[in-house]
N, C-alpha and C positions, 0 to 999 in steps of 0.2 A: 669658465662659463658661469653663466647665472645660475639661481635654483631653478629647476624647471620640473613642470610633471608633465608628461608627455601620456597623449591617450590614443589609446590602441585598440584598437578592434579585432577581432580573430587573426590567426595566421590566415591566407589564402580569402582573403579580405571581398564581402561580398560589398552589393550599393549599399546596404543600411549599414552596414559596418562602418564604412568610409566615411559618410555621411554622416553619421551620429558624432562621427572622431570630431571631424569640423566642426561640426553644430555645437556639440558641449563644449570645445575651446569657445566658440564666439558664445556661448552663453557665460561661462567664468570669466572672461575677460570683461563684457559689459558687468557682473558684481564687481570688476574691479580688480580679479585676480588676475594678473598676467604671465604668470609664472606658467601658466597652463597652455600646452601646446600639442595640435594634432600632432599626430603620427602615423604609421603604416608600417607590418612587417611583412605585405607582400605587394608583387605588383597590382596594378590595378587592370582586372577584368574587362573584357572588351563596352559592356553597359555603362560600367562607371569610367571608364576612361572617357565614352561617347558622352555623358550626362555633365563630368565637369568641364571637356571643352565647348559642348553648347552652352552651358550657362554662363562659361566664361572663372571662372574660379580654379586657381590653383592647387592643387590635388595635397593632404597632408604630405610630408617630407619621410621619404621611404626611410626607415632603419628595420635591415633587415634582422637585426639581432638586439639584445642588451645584454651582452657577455660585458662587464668590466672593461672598461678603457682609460686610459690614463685621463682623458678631458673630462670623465665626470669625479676624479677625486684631487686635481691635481690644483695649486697652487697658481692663481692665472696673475697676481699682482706681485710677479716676480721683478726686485730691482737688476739691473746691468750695472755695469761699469766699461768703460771705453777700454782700450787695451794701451793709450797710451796715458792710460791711468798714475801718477804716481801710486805704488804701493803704499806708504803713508798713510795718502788719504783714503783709501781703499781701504786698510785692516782698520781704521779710523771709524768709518762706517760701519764696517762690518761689527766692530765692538756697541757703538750705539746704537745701531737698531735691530742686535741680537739675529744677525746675521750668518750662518756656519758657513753660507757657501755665497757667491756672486757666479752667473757667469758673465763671461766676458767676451765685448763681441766690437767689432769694427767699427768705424766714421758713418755705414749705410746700417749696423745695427743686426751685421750678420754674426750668428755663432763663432767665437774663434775658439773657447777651452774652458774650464772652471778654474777658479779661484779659492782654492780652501788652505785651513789651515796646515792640513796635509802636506799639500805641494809647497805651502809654503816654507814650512820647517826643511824638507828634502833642499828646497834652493838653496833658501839662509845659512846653513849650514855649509855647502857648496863656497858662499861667498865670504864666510867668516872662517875658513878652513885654516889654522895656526903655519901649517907646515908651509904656504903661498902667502905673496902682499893681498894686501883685501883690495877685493877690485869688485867693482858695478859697474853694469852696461845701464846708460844714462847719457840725458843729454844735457847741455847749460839750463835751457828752460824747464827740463823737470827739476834739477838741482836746486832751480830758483824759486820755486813755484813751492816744491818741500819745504825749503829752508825761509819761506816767506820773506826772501831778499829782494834784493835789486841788483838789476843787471847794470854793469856801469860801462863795459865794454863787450860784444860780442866776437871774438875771435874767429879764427878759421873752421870750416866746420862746423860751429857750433851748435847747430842745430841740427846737429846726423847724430844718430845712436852710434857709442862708441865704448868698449870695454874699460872705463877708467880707473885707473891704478891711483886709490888716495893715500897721501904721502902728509904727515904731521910736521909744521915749521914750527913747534913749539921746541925744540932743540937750541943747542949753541949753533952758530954761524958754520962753526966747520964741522962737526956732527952732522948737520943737515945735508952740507955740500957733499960729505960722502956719502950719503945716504942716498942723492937725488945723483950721485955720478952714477951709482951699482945698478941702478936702472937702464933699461936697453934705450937706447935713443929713439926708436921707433914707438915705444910706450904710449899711451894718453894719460898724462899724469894732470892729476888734479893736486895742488896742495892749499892746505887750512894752515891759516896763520892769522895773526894780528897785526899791531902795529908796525911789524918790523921790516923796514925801509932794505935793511942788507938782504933777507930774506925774498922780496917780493924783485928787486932788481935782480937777484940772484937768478929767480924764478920767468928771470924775461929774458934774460941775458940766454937760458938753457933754454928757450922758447917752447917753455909745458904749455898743456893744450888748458887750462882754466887755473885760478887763482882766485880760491876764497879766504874771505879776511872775515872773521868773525866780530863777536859782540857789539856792533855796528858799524865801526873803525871805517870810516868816507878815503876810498886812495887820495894820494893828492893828486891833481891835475897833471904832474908831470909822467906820474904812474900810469894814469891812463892815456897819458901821450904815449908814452913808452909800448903800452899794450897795443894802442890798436895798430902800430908800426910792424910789429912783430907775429901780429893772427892772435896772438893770447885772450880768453875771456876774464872776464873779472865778475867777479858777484860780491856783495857787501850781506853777510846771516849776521841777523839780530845775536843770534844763540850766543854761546860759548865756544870755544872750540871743541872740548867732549862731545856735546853736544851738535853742533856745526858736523861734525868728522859722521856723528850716528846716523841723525839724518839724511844724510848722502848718499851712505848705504841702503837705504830706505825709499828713496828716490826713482827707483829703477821703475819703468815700466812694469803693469801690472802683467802683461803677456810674456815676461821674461818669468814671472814667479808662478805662474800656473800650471794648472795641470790641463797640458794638449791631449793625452790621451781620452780622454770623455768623451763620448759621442753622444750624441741627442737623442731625442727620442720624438716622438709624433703626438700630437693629440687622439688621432686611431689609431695607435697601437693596443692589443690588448694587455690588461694586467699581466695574466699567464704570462705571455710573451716575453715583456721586460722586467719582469721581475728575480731571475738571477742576473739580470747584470746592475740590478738596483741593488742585489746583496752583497757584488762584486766592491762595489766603489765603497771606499773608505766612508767617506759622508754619508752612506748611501739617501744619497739625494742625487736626482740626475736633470738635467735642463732640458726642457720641452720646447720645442722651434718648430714654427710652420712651412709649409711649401716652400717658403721662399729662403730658408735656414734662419730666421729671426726667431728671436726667443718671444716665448707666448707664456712663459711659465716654469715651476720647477715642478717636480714629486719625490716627494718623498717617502721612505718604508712606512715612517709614522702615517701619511695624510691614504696611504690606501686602506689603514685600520678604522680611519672614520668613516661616518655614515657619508653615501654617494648625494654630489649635487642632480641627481635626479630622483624622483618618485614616478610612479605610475598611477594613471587612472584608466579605468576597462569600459569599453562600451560592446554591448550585441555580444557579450559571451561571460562568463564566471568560471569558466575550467582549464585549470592548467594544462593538459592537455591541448585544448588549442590555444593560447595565451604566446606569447610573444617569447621565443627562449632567449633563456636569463632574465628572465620577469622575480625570478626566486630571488635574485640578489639586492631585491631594491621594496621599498615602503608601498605598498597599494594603499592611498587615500579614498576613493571613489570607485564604486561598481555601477553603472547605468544597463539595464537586461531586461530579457524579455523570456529568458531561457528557463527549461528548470535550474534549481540549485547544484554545483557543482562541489567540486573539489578542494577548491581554494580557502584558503585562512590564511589570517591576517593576525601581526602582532598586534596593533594598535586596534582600538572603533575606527571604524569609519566611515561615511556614505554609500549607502547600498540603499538601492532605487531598485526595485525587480517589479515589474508586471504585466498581466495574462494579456498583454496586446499583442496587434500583427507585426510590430514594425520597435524597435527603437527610438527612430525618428520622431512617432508618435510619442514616446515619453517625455524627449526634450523639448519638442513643440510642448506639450501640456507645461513643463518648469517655464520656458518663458513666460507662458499664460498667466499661470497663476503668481510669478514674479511682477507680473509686470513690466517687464520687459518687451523693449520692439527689436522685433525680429530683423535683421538687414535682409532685405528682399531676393540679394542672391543666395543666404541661407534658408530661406523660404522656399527658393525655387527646391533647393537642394532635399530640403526635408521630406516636401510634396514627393519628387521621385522615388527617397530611399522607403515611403511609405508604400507606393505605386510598386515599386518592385519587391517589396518582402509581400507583398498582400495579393501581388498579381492582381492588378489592379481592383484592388475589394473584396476578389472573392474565392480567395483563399479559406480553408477551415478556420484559421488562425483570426480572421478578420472578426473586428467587437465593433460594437457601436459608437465606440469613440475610436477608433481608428476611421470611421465614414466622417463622424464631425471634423474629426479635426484635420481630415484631406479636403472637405468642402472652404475649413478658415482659410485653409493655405490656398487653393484655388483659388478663391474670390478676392485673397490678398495679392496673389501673385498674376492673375489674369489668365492662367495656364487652366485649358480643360483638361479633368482629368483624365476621360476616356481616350483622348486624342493623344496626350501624353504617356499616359501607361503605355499605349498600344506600342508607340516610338520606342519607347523606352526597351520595351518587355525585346522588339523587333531589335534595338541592338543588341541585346545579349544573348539571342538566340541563333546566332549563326554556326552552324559548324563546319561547311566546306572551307577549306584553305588552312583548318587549326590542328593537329596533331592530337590523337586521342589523350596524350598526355597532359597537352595544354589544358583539354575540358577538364579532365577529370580533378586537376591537382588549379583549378583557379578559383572553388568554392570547396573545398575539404575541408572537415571537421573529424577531428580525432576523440574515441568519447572511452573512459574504462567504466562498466561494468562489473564490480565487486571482481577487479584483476581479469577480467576479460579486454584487450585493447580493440577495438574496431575502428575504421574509417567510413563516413558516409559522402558522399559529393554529391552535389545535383548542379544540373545544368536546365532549364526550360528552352523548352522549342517548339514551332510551328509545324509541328509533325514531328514522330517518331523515325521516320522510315531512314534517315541518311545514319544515323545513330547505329540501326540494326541493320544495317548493309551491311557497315563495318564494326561486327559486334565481334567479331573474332582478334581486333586491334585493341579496341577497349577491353573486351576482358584479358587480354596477354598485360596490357599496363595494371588492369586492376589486380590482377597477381602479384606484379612486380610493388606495385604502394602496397602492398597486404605486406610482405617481406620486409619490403623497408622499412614499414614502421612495428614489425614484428606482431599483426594483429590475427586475430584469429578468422575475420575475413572483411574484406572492403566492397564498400557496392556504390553505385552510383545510380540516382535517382534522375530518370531522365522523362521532366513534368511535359508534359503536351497541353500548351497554351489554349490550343481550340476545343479541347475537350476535356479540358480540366483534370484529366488521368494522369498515369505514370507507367513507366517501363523501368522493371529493377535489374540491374545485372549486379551479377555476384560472382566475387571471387572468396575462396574459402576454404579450407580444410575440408575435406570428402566429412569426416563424421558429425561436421555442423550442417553441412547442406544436406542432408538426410533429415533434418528437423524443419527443415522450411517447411511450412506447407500453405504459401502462397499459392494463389491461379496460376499453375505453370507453363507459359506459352513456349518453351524449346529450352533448351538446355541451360542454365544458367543464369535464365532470362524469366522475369513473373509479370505480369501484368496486373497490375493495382488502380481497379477504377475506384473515382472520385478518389483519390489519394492523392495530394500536390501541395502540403506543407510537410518538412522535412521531422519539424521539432515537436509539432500535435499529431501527429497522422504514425510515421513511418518510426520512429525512433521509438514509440513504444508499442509498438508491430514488434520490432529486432527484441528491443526487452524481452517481450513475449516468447520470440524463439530461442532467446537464451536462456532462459527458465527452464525450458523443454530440455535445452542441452544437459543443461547441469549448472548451470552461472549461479 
């Protein structure tokens, strides 16, 4: 893969979150940077789900994680070699362009095995064994093709892989005949010889399956009568015969000298995952193939020590805690927020946008501005919303006077009213019949520490409280369960009443924290918080407040 940064917005990804994701990709892309690409590491909430298919725009591309995977360190301009590769030519390559491994894959370009020097040595050895005739499995045309001959006759066979037994006519006449009678008559003998007439008749007369004549030596006309009467091939190598004889053994198919045992690996696999059978393999280099088993690349132990071809840029949040996991293993370039200051550090400088608006949306809207840049009208559309929904439509605590300007730009540039849109907007993500308390609670969480205190906060907005507190005894059993799971010391969910601009807090928590609340307490677990309906100015340093009291 390319370099890419890919930007992210919180886990549990609200509309400005999503929003801002897209918007700062198409703002770095009109400077020119392409490398830069939304993302997402949760699903998308029923608002924003609703908000990108009426606009018509494709949602960032979900990664639920950034754990280490083979595709962001792996080698993607990896060469192949066919498998009916002469060897030859194959270590030939591999020597000049500093090659250890090839793999090696079919005529449709499917994985069949690797090719190293490993397997190669285990073969070579196999076929030059002293105590056996040296024999290769080859056919006339790779023998040809190595030996940069000419085919002057094709015989029987000739082009089927066949185990050939190479035999030396550089002997006496009758030296050779006994040599070439000790052989089983079933045999595929090849023999290397020169000009020698007694020799090559010899060699027709026992009808062996090829007959190379080295240092150029042209058969005569009557030799290749003779041949093709009989099935025999005939090949004419430049070389020598030493030479002529080495080559041959060299000739073999690159699928006969491999190593079959490799198995591939994925571009989503994770590192964890393959990395002892990366320590296994000799080379330890392993071949990367996609869905369809084509190779797409190799990896090697060395290339997961370099730095990852991706980076990251953050929008609508700065704390690791809610930040995308495995975010730690990778370069943060850009923080775009509106948040307070969190957790995060960075080894390098670099881009950090933070300010006291209602919205995100509203900060990359302002960089286009002051860029000069023109906005694409379906990101316009998009901004407008993620503003309308973090601000509730304007009048949110959170809302500044340039959050109202620069919803009136996008309005008049996009022809959308705001109040009719907010309304829409706010009314799709306010539904809760037919969604599982689970679903509400865990599709806007944020995870925050606390000098070693962990909590969870969620909010959900709705047109009335009351279906929420019907079922408050389901919400608080899951708000228990997220407190656990994320081992916090208690989780609450902020559920904002659109028409009245209030809140209803439940809380889950440990007995000797809830003892320090002392919110308006409407029933058991439950507080009632008028004029309270921004999460990050209002309610977050409310909890501050009661952790202080605890001990925090």
């Amino acid at each position: 893969m390319e370099k890419t940064i890919y930007i992210f917005g919180h886990k549990n990804p609200d509309t400005d979150s999503v929003v801002a994701a897209t918007a700062y990709a198409a703002f770095k892309n009109a400077q020119g940077c392409t490398e830069y690409k939304a993302a997402r590491a949760g699903k998308l909430n029923p608002q924003t789900d609703y908000i990108y298919k009426k606009i018509g725009v494709t949602p960032p591309e979900f990664i639920p994680d950034l754990h280490p995977r083979v595709a962001y360190y792996m080698n993607d301009k990896a060469d192949v070699i066919n498998q009916m590769t002469p060897f030859w030519e194959a270590s030939l390559f591999m020597r000049q362009n500093g090659r250890k491994v090839l793999p090696v894959v079919d005529d449709e370009g499917h994985y069949k095995a690797i090719l190293n020097y490993h397997s190669f040595m285990n073969n070579i050895f196999r076929i030059l064994n002293p105590e056996h005739h040296i024999s290769v499995v080859t056919d006339v045309q790779l023998m040809a093709r190595t030996l940069q001959g000419k085919i002057y006759c094709m015989g029987d066979e000739a082009d089927m892989l066949h185990n050939y037994t190479v035999v030396s006519g550089a002997t006496s006449f009758d030296s050779f005949k006994k040599t070439l009678e000790s052989h089983e008559k079933t045999e595929s003998i090849v023999v290397v010889t020169g000009d020698r007439e007694d020799i090559q008749n010899l060699c027709l007369e026992k009808r062996v399956r090829a007959i190379v004549l080295s240092a150029g030596r042209v058969p005569k006309d009557e030799i290749i009568q003779k041949a093709n009467q009989n099935g025999v091939s005939i090949i004419v190598s430049k070389y020598d015969t030493a030479s002529t004889s080495m080559l041959i053994l060299y000739s073999t198919p690159a699928r006969v000298l491999c190593d079959q045992t490799i198995k591939p690996i994925k571009a989503g696999d994770s590192i964890q995952q393959i990395l002892p059978r990366l320590k296994e393999v000799a080379s330890q280099i392993l071949p990367v193939v996609d869905d369809e088993n084509k190779v797409v690349g190799i990896l090697s132990e060395i290339d997961i020590h370099h730095e990852a071809k991706i980076s990251v840029a953050l929008v609508d949040h700065n704390e690791l805690t809610q930040a995308v996991d495995g975010i730690e293993n990778y370069t943060i370039c850009d923080i775009i927020d509106h948040h307070r200051l969190g957790s995060i550090h960075t080894k390098l400088p670099i881009s950090f946008i933070n300010m006291p608006l209602g919205s995100t949306s509203t900060i990359i809207t302002k960089m286009f501005r002051e860029q000069n840049l023109e906005i694409p009208l379906d990101v316009a559309k998009l901004l407008l919303c993620g503003i309308l929904s973090d601000t509730l439509i304007l009048q949110s605590a959170t809302t500044t006077p340039t959050d109202v300007e620069i919803a009136k730009f996008l309005s008049e540039k996009t022809g959308l009213d705001i109040q009719k849109l907010g309304e829409e907007i706010i009314k799709a993500g306010s539904r809760i019949s037919g969604r599982t308390s689970y679903e509400v609670i865990n599709q806007d969480m944020k995870e925050y520490n606390e000098n070693g205190a962990i909590f969870t906060v969620s909010q959900i907005e709705v047109d009335g409280t009351e279906e929420v507190l019907e079922r408050k005894k389901e919400f608080l059993d899951d708000l228990e369960i997220a407190r656990r799971s994320h081992g916090a010391l208690f989780s609450t969910l902020l559920v904002t009443d659109i028409s009245t601009l209030s809140s209803e807090l439940l809380i889950a928590s440990e007995e000797k924290f809830i003892q320090c609340v002392n919110f308006p307490k409407q029933e058991e677990q439950i507080y009632f918080l008028k004029d309270v309906v921004s999460r990050k100015k209002q309610l977050i340093p409310m909890l501050t407040e009661v952790l202080a009291t605890y001990g925090v």
